[in-house]
TIRO-2110 file (N, C-alpha, C; in Angstrom, 1 decimal):
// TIRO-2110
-57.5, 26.5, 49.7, N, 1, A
-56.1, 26.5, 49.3, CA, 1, A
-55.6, 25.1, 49.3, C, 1, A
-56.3, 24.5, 50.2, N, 2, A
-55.3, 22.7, 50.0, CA, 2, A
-55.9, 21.9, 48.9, C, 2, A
-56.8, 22.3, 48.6, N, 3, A
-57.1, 21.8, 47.4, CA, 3, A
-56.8, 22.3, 45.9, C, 3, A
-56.2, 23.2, 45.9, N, 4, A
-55.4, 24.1, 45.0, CA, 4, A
-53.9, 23.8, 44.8, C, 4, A
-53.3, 23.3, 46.0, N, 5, A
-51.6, 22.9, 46.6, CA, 5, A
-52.1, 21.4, 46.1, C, 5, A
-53.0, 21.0, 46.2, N, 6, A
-53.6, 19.5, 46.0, CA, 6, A
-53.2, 19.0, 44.6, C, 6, A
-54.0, 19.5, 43.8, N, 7, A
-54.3, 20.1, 42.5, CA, 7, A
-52.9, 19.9, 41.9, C, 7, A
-51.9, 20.9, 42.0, N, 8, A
-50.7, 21.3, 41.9, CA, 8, A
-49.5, 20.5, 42.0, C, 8, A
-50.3, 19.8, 43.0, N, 9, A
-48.9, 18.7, 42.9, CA, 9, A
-49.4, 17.5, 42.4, C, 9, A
-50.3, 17.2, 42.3, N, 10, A
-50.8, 15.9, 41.3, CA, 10, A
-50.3, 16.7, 40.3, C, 10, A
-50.4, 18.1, 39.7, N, 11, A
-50.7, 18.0, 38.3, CA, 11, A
-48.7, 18.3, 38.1, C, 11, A
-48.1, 17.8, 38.9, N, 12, A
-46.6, 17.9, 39.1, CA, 12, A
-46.0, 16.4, 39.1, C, 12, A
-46.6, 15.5, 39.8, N, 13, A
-46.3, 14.5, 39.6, CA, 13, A
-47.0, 14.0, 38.4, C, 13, A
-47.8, 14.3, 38.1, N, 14, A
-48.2, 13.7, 36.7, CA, 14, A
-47.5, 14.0, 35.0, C, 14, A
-46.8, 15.6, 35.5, N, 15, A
-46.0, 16.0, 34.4, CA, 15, A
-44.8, 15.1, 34.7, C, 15, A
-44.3, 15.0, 35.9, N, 16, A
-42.9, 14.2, 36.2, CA, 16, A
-43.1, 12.7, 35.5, C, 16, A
-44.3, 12.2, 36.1, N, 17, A
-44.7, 10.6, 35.3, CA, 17, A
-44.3, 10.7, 34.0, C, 17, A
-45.0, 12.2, 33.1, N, 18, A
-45.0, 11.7, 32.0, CA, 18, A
-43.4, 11.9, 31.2, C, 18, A
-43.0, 13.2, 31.8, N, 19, A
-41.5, 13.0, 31.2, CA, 19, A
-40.7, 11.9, 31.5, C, 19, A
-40.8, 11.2, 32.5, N, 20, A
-39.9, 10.1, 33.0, CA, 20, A
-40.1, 8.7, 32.3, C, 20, A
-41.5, 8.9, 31.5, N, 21, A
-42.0, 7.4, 31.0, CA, 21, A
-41.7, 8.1, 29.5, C, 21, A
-41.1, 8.9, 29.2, N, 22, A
-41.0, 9.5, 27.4, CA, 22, A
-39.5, 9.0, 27.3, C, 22, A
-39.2, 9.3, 28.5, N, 23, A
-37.3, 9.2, 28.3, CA, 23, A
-37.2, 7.6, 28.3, C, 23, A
-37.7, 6.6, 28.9, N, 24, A
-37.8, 5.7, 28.7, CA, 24, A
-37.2, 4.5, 27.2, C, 24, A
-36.7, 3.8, 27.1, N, 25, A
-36.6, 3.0, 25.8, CA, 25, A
-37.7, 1.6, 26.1, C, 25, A
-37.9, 2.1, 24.9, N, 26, A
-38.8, 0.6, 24.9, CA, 26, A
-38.3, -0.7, 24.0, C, 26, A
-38.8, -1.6, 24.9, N, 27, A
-37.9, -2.8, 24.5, CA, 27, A
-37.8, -3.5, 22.9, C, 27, A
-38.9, -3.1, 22.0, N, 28, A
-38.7, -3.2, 20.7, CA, 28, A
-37.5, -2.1, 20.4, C, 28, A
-37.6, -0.9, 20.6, N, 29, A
-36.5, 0.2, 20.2, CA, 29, A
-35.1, -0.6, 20.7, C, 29, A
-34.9, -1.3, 22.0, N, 30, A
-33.8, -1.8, 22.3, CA, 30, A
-33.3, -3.1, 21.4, C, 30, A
-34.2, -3.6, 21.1, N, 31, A
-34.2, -4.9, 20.4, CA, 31, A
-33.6, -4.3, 19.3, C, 31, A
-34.3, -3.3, 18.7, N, 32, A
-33.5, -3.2, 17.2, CA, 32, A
-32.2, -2.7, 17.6, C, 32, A
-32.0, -1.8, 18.1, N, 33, A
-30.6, -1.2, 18.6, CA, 33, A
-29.5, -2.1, 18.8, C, 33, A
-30.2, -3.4, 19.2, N, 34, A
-28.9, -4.6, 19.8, CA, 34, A
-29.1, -5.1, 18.2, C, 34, A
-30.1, -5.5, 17.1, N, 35, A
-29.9, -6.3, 15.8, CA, 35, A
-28.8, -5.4, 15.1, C, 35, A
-29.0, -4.2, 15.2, N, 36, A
-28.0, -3.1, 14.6, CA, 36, A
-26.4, -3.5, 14.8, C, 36, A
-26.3, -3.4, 16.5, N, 37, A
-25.0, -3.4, 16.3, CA, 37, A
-24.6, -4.8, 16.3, C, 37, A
-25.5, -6.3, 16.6, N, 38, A
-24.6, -7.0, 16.1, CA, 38, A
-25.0, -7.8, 14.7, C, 38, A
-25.6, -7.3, 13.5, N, 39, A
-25.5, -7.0, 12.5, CA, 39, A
-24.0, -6.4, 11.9, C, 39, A
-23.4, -5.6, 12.6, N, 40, A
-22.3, -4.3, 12.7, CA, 40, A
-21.3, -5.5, 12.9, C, 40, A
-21.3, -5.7, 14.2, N, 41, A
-20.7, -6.6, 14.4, CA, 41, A
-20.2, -8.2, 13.5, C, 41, A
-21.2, -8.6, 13.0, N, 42, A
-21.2, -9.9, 12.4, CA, 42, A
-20.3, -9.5, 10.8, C, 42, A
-20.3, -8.2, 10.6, N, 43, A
-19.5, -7.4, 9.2, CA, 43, A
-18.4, -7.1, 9.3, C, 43, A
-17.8, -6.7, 11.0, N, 44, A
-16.5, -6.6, 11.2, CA, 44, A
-15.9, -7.7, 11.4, C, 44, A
-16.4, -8.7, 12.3, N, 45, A
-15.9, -10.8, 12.1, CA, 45, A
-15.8, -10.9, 10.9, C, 45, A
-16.6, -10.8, 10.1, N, 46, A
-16.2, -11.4, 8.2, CA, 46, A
-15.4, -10.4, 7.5, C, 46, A
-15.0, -9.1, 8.2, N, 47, A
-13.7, -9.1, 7.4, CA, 47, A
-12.5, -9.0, 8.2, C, 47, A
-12.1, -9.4, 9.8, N, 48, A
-11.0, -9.8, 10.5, CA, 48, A
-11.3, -11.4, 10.0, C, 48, A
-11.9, -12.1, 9.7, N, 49, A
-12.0, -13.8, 9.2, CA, 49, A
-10.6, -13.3, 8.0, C, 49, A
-11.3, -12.3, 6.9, N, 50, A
-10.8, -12.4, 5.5, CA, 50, A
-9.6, -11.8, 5.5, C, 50, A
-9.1, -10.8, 6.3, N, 51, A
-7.9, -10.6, 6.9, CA, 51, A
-6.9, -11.5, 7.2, C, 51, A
-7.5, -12.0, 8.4, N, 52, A
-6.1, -13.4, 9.1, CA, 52, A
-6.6, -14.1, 7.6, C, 52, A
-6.9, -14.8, 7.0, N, 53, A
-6.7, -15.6, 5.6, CA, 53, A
-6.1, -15.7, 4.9, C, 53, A
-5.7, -13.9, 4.5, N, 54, A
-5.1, -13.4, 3.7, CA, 54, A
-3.9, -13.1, 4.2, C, 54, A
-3.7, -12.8, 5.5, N, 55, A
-2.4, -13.1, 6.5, CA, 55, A
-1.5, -14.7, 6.4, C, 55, A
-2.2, -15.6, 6.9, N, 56, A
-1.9, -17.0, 6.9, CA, 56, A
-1.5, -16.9, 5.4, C, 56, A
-2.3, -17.0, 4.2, N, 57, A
-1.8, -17.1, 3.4, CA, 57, A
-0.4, -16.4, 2.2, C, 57, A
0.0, -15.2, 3.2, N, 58, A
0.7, -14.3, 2.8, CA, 58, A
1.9, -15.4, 3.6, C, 58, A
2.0, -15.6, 4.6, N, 59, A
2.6, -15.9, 5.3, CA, 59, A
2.8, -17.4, 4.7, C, 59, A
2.4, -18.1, 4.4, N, 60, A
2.8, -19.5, 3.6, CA, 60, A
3.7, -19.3, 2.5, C, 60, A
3.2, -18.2, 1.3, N, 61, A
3.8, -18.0, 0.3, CA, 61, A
5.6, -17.3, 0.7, C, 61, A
5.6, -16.5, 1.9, N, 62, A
7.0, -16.1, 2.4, CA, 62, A
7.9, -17.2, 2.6, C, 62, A
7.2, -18.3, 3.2, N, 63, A
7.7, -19.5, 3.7, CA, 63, A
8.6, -20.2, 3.1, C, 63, A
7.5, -20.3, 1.5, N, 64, A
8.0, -20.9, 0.8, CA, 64, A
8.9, -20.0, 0.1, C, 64, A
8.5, -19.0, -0.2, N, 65, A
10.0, -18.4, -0.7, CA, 65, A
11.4, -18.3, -0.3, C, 65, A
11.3, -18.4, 1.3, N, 66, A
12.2, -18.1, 1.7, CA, 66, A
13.4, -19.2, 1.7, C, 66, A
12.3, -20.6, 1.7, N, 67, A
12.8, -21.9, 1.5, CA, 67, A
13.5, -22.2, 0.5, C, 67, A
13.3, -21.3, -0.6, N, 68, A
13.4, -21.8, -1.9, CA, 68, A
14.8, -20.7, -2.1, C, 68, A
15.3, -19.8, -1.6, N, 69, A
16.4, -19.0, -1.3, CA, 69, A
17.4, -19.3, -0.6, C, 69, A
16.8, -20.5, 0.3, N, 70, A
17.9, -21.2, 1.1, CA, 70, A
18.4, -22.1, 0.2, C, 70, A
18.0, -23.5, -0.6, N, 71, A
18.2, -23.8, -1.7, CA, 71, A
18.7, -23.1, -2.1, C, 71, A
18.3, -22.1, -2.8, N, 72, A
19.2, -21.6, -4.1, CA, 72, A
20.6, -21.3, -3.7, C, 72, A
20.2, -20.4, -2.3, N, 73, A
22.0, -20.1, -1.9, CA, 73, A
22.9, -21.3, -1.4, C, 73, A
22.5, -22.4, -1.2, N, 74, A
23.4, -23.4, -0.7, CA, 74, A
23.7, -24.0, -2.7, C, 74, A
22.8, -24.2, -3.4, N, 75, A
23.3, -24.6, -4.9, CA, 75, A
24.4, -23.7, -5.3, C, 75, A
24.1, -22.1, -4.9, N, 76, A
25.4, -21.4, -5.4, CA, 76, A
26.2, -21.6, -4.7, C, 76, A
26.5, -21.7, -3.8, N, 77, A
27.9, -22.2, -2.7, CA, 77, A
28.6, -23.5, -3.2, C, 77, A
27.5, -24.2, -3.6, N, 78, A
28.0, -25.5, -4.0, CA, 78, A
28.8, -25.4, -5.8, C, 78, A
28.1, -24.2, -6.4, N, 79, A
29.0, -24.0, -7.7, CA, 79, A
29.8, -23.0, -7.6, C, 79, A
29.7, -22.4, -6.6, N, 80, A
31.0, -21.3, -6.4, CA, 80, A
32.3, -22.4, -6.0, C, 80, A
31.9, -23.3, -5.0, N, 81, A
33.5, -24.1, -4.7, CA, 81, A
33.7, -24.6, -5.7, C, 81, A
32.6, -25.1, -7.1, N, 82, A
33.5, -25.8, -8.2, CA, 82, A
34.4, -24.8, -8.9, C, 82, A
34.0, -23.6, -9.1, N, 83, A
34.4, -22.9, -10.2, CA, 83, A
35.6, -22.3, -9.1, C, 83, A
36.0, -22.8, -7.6, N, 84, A
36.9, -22.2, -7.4, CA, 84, A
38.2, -23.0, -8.0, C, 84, A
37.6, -24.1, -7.8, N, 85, A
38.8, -25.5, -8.3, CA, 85, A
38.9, -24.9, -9.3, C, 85, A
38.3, -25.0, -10.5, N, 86, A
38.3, -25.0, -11.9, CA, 86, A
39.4, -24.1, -12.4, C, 86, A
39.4, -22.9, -11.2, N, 87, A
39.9, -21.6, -11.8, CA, 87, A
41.5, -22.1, -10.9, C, 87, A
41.3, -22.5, -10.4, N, 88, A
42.7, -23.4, -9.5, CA, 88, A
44.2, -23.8, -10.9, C, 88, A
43.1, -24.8, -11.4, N, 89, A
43.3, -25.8, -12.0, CA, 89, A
43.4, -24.9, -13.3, C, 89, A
43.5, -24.2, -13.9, N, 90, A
43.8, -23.9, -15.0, CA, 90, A
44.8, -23.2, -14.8, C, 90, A
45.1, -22.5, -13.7, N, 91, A
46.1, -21.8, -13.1, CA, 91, A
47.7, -22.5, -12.7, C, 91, A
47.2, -23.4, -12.7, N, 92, A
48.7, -24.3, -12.8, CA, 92, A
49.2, -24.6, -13.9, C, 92, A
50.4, -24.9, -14.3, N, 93, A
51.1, -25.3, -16.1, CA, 93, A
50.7, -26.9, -15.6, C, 93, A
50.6, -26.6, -17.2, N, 94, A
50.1, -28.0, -17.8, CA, 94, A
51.3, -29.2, -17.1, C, 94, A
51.1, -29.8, -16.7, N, 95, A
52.1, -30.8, -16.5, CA, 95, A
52.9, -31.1, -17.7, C, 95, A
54.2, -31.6, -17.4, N, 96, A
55.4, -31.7, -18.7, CA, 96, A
55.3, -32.9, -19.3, C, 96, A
55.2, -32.9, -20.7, N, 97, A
55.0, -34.4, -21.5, CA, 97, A
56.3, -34.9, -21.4, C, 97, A
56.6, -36.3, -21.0, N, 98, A
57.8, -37.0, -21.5, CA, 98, A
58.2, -37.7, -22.7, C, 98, A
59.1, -37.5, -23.2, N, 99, A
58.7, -38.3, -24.9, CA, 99, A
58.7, -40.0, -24.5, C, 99, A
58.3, -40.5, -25.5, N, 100, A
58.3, -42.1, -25.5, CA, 100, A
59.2, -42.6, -26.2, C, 100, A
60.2, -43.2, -25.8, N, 101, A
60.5, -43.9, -26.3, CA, 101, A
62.2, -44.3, -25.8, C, 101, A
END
């Protein structure tokens, strides 16, 4: 019988060996695994790159717009106070001619 319990547990540890070395990864399967995701990786950097770009550049064009609104509203202020004279000035009587002579 101890050669039978013998038997038995070798052929136990040898089933154990072999499921424990199947579950295993092997280092070419890891290797690809890591090219994968930073492959993956290297595709999500190039389009957060093309994003902020297109951010920055979104962001320049507001700049300038906005610049250009500031201008414009300070040019109307500046023709609003003429046309307030203007409207002033027509609103008063003509000044009185004195004859000559």
């Amino acid at each position: 019988m101890t050669t039978g319990a013998a038997k038995l547990r070798l052929a136990a540890v040898l089933a154990l060996g072999t499921i424990s070395l199947s579950a295993c990864a092997t280092q070419d399967y890891v290797d690809r695994r890591i090219a994968e995701v930073n492959t993956h990786l290297t595709a999500v950097e190039a389009k957060a790159d093309t994003a902020n770009q297109k951010a920055d550049a979104a962001l320049s064009a507001a700049q300038a717009a906005q610049a250009t609104a500031t201008q414009d509203s300070q040019r109307i202020d500046q023709l609003s106070s003429q046309v307030t004279v203007i409207q002033q000035q027509e609103q008063q009587p003509p000044p009185r001619k004195t004859p000559r002579g």
